[in-house]
C-alpha positions in Angstrom: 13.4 226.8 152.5 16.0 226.1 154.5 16.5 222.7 155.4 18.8 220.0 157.3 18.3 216.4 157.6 20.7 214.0 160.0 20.9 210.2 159.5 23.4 207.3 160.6 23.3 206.2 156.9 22.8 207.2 153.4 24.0 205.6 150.4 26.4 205.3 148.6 28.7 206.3 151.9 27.0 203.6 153.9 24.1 201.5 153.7 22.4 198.7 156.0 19.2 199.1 154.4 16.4 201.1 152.9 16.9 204.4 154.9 20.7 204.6 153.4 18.3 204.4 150.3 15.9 207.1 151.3 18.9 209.5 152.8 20.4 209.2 149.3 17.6 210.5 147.4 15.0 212.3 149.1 17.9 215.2 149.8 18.8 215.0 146.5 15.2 215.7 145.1 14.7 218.2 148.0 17.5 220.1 146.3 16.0 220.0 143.3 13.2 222.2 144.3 13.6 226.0 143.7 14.5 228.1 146.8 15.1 225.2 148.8 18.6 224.6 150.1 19.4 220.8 152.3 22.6 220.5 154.2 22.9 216.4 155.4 25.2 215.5 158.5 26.0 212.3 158.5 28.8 209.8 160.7 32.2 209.4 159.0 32.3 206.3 159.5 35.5 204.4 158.7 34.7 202.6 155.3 33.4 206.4 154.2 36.7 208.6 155.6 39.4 205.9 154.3 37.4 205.5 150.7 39.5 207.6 148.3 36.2 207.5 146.0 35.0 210.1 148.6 37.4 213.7 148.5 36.3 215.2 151.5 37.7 218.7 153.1 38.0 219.9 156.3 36.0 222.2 158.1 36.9 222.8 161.5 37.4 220.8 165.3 36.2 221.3 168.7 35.4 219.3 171.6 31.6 219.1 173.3 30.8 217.7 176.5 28.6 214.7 177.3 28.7 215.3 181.4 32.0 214.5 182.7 33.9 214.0 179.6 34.7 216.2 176.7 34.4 214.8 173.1 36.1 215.4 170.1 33.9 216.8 166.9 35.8 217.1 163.7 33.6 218.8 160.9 33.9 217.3 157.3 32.3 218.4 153.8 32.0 216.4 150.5 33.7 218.2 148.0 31.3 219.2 145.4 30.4 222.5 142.9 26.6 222.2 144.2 25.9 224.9 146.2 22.4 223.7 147.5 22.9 220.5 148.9 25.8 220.1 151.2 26.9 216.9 152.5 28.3 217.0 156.0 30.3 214.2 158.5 31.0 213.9 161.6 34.4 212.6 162.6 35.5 210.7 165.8 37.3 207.3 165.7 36.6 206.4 169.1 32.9 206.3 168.1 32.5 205.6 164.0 36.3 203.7 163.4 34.6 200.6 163.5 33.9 197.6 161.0 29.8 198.2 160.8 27.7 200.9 161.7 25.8 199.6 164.8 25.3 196.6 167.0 28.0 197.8 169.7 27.4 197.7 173.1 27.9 201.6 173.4 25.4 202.5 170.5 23.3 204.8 172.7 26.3 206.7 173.8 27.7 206.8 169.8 24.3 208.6 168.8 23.7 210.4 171.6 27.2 212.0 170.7 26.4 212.6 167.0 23.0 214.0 168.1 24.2 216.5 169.6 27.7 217.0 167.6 24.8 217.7 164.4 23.5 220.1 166.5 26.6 221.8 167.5 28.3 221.8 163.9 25.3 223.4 162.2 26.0 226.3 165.4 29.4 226.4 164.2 28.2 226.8 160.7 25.8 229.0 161.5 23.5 227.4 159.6 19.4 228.2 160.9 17.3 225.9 159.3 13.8 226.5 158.6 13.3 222.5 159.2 15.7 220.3 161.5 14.4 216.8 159.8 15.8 213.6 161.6 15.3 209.7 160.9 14.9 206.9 163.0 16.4 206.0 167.0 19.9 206.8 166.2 18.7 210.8 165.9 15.7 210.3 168.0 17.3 212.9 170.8 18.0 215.9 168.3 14.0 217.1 168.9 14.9 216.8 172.9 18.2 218.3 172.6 16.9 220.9 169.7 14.1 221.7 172.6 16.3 222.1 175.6 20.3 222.6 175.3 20.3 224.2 172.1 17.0 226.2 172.0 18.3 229.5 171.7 20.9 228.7 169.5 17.9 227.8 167.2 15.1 229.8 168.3 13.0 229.3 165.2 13.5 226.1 163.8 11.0 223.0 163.4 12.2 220.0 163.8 10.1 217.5 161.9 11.1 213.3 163.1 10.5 210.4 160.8 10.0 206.8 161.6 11.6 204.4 159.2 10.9 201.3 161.2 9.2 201.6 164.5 10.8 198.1 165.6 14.4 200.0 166.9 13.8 202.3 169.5 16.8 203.4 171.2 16.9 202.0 174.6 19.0 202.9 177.2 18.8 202.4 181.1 17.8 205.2 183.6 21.0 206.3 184.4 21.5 207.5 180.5 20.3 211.0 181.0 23.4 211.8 184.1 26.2 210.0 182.6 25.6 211.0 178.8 23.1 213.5 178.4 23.0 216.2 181.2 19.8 217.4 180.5 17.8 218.8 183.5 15.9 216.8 185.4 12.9 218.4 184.2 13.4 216.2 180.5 13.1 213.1 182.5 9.4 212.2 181.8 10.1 213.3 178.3 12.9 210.5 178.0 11.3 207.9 180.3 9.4 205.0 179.2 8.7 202.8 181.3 11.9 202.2 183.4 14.1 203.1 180.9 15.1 205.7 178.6 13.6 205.4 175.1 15.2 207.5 172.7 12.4 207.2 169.7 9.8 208.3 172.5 11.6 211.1 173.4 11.7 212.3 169.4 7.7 211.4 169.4 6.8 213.8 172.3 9.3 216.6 171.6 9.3 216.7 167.8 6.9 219.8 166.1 5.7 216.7 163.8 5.9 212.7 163.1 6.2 211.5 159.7 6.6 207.9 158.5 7.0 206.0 155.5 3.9 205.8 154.1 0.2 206.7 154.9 -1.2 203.0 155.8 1.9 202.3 158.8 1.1 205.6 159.7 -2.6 204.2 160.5 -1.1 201.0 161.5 1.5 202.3 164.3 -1.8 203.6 166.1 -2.1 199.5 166.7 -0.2 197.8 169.5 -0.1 194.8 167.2 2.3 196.8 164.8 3.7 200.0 167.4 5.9 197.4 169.1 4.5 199.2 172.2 4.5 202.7 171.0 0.9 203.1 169.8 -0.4 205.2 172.3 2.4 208.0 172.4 1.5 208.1 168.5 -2.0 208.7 169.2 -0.7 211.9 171.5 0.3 213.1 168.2 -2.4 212.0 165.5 -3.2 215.6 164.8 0.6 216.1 163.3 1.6 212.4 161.9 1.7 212.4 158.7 2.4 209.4 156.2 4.5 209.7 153.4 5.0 207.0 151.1 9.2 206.6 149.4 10.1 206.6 146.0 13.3 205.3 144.5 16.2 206.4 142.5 14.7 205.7 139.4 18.8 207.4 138.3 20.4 204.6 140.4 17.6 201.8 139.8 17.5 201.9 135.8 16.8 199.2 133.4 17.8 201.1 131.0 21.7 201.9 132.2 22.5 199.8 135.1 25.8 198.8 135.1 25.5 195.6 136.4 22.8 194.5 133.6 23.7 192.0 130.9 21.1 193.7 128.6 19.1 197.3 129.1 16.0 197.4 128.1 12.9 200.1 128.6 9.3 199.4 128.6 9.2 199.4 125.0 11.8 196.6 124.5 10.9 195.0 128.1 10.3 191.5 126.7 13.1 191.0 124.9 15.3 192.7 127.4 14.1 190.7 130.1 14.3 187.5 128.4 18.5 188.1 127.8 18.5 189.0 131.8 16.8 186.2 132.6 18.8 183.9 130.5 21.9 185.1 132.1 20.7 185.1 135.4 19.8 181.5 135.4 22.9 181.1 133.9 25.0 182.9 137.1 22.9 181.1 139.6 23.1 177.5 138.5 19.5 177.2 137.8 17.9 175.4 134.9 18.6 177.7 131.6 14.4 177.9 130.8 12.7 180.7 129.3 9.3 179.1 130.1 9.1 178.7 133.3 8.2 181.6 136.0 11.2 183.0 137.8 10.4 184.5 141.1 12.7 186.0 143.5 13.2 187.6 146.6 16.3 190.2 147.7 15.5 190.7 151.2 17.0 190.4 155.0 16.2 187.1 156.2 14.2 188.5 159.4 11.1 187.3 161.1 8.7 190.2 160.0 10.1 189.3 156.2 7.9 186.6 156.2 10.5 184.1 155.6 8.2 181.6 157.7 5.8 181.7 155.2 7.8 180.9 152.3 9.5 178.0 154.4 5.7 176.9 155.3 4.6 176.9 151.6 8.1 175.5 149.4 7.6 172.1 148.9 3.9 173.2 147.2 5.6 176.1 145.6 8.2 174.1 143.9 5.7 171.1 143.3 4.5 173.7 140.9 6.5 174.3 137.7 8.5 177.5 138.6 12.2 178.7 139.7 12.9 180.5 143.1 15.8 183.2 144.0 16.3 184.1 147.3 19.7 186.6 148.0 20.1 187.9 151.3 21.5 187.6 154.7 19.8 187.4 158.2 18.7 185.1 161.2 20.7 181.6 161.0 17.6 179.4 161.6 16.2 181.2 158.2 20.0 180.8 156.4 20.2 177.0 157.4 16.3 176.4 156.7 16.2 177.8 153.0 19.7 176.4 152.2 18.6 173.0 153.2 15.4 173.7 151.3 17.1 174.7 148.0 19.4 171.3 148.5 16.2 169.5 147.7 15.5 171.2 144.3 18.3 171.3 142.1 18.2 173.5 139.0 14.9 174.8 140.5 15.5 176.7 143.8 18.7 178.4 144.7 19.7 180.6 148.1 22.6 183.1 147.9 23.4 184.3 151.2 25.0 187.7 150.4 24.7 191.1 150.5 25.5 192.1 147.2 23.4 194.9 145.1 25.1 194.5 141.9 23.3 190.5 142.0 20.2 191.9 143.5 19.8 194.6 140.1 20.1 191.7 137.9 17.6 190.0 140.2 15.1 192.5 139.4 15.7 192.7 136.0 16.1 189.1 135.5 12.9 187.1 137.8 9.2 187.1 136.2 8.1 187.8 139.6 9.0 189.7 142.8 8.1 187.8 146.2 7.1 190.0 149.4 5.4 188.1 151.9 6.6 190.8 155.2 4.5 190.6 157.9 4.7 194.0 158.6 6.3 196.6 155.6 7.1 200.4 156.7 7.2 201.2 152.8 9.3 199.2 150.9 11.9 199.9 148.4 11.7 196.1 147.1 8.9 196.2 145.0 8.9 199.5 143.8 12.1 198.6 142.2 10.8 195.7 140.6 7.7 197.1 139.1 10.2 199.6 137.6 12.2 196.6 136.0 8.4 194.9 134.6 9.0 192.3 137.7 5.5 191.9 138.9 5.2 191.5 142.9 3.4 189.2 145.3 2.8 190.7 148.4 1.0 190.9 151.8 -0.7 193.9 151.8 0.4 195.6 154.8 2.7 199.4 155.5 3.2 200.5 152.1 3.1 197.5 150.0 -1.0 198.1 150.8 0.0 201.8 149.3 2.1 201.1 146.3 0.3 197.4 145.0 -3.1 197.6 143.8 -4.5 193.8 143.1 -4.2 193.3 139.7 -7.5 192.7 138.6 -8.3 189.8 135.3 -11.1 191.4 134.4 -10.3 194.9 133.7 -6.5 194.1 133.3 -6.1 197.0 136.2 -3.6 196.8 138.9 0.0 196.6 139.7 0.5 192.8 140.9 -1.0 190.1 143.0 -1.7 190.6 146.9 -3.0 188.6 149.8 -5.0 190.0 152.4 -4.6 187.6 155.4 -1.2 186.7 157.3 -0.7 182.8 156.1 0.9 180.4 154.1 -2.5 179.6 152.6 -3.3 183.1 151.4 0.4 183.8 150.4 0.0 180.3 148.2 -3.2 181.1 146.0 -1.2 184.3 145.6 1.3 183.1 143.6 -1.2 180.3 142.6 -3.0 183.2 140.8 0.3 184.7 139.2 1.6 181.7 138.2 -1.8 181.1 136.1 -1.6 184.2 134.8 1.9 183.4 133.4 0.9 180.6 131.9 -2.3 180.9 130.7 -2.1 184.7 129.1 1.5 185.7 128.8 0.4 188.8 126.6 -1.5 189.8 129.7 1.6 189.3 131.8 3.6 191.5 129.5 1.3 194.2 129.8 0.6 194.0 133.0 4.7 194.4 133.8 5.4 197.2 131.1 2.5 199.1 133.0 4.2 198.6 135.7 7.3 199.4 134.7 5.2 203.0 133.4 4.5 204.3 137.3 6.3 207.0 138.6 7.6 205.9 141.6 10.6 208.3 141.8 10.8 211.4 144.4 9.3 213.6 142.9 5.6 213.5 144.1 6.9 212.3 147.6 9.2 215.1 147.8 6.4 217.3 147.3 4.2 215.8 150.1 7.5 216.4 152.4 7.6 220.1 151.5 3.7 220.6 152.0 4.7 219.1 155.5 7.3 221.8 156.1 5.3 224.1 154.9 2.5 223.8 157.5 5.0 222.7 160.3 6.7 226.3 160.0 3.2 227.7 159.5 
């Protein structure tokens, strides 16, 4: 099959999150599969095209128009010997020679441009993919454009849009479609929502399918409480939204040969690899050097729907308790100031590191006991797939795909993957940990096992890869 995919991110050229994650891998293991070839486009951003770790050639340059002006499009590949995935950028410095990737007042003109600069460069290539895959708002008008502008250019191809995290849409005022867009008037209803132009609705209505990030947000965006007010355009399409749940990199999240580790370790030599991690990170973080005590952490964006309320509402009864606490990450200031000043209070015991630093957060996961993921709403999440895969057992609230990925452990029959609370509050999220923590300390062989069978899952791409494919398959018929 013949397949491209177009993002604003993927790793390791640029990340903000878990879809740099996702674009990273899922082409990868797409490429893997036989008769499939996966060409990516992607923005050259700035930090990418001035990064001599990344030898890039050129391809070619022409201009496009977006209504009265004319754009420049220069047409950049990775240099590599693979033949069947190709990595692809987009080059123009008025748009991506910036510091960050997004969070400019002209974001909806920047992605407009590079949704239909994708479309124009795989023209140019002529490249005819069986499946036009696209992620998130910033390539939320590639189904529209795919549909209207460059429909017969692309006569037979499906385009197939995925939903990352439903809580950025794409807006844009009314005025979007005649000073960026020049579509016919005849799109309008499809762009509209409301009085404005929604980008993400647009990709909803005009896509051939809707996936999303795993099968229970897929249930959940049919809910106003979760769509963020997008629940009933996904019910227009229930018959072709399908829920996919990620994987990771198990090559890039390894235990056993991360370089930023103190001491690799597989599931066979998990406790004593652990312990050395653990050591060192209490060692690196200025907390109290104990090998008895529970360390649990969190590596997470420090945003309202992380459910960083809850862990403020239940600290001081957390750390009553006799446990450490991690918490690396940047975010909202109210949550930066209130867990710094929280972590002032406990010495030795709690400590915040407000940075954005993956090399810490793999030691993190190899180092803490315990993973914390309290979110109030979850997509997928990368977070504690990563853990289980370094024996750190999670505490979640089982919502998106931490419902998916963390079945309760249960004492009983010793089954499950880690400790889950059903109901959004501090109380639930306490006997939670309550229960962990007890488990800790009261059974530490059952801990053990409990974290090498978790550290035995597969949760790399292979099986979610598959699902993708059995997607194409029926969206190309």
């Amino acid at each position: 099959m013949r397949i491209a995919m177009a993002a604003s991110e993927a790793a390791p050229f640029s990340k903000t999150g878990g879809l740099g994650d996702v674009m990273q891998a899922l082409p990868e293991a797409l490429s893997q599969i036989p008769g499939n070839t996966v060409y990516v486009f992607l923005p050259y951003y700035s930090r990418v095209k001035y990064d001599a770790r990344f030898e890039c050639e050129f391809v070619t340059s022409f201009a496009i128009n977006l209504v009265w002006r004319k754009s420049h499009v220069g047409l950049f590949r990775l240099k590599s010997r693979r033949k069947k995935l190709q990595i692809y950028f987009i080059d123009n410095e008025q748009y991506f020679c910036r510091d960050g990737a997004y969070g400019y007042g002209d974001d909806g003109e920047r992605f407009a441009y590079f949704s239909k600069a994708v479309l124009s460069c795989m023209n140019y290539l002529d490249y005819r993919p069986d499946i036009l895959q696209c992620n998130d708002w910033q390539t939320a008008l590639i189904p529209t454009l795919l549909k209207s502008e460059f429909r017969s250019c692309f006569p037979d191809t499906k385009c197939v849009f995925t939903i990352h995290n439903i809580e950025y849409q794409g807006w844009a005022d009314m005025n979007f479609n005649a000073d960026v867009l020049g579509l016919d008037g005849s799109w309008m209803e499809t762009l509209r929502y409301g009085e404005a132009i929604n980008f993400m609705k647009s990709a909803i209505m005009s896509a051939d399918a809707v996936s999303t990030v795993s099968e229970t947000y897929a249930r959940e965006l049919q809910y106003p409480y979760f769509s963020h007010g997008m629940s009933e355009v996904l019910k227009l399409r229930a018959d072709d939204f399908y829920g996919i749940t990620n994987g990771i990199d198990t090559t890039v999240f390894d235990p056993a040969s991360s370089p930023h580790l103190p001491a690799h370790y597989t599931a066979a030599t998990m406790v004593e690899g652990k312990a050395k991690n653990k050591a060192a990170l209490q060692k690196e973080l200025g907390l109290d050097v104990d090998p008895n005590v529970p360390l649990y952490a969190i590596v997470s964006r420090l945003a309202g729907h992380k459910g960083v309320d809850l862990l403020q509402y239940i600290c001081d009864s957390f750390m009553a308790k006799d446990a450490q606490l991690a918490i690396i990450g940047t975010g909202e200031a109210r949550y930066e100031h209130g867990l710094t000043a929280l972590a002032k209070k406990y010495p030795g015991k709690m400590v915040v590191r407000l940075a954005f630093d993956p090399a810490l957060a793999d030691r993190v996961y190899a180092g803490a006991d315990a993973y914390l993921m309290p979110s109030k709403s979850e997509p997928c999440g990368l977070s504690q797939l990563i853990a289980m895969h370094y024996g750190t057992i999670p505490v979640v609230h089982a919502t998106g795909g931490l419902n998916d990925t963390v079945k309760a452990y249960d004492a009983g029959t010793g089954e499950g993957c880690g400790f889950r609370f059903e109901r959004y509050n501090g109380e639930d999220f306490l006997d939670a940990v309550t229960a962990s923590m007890e488990l800790y300390f009261d059974d530490r062989a059952a801990w053990d096992k409990l974290a090498a069978r978790d550290m035995a899952l597969d949760v790399s791409w292979n099986a979610p890869a598959q699902k993708y494919m059995e997607m194409f398959w029926k969206v190309i018929g």
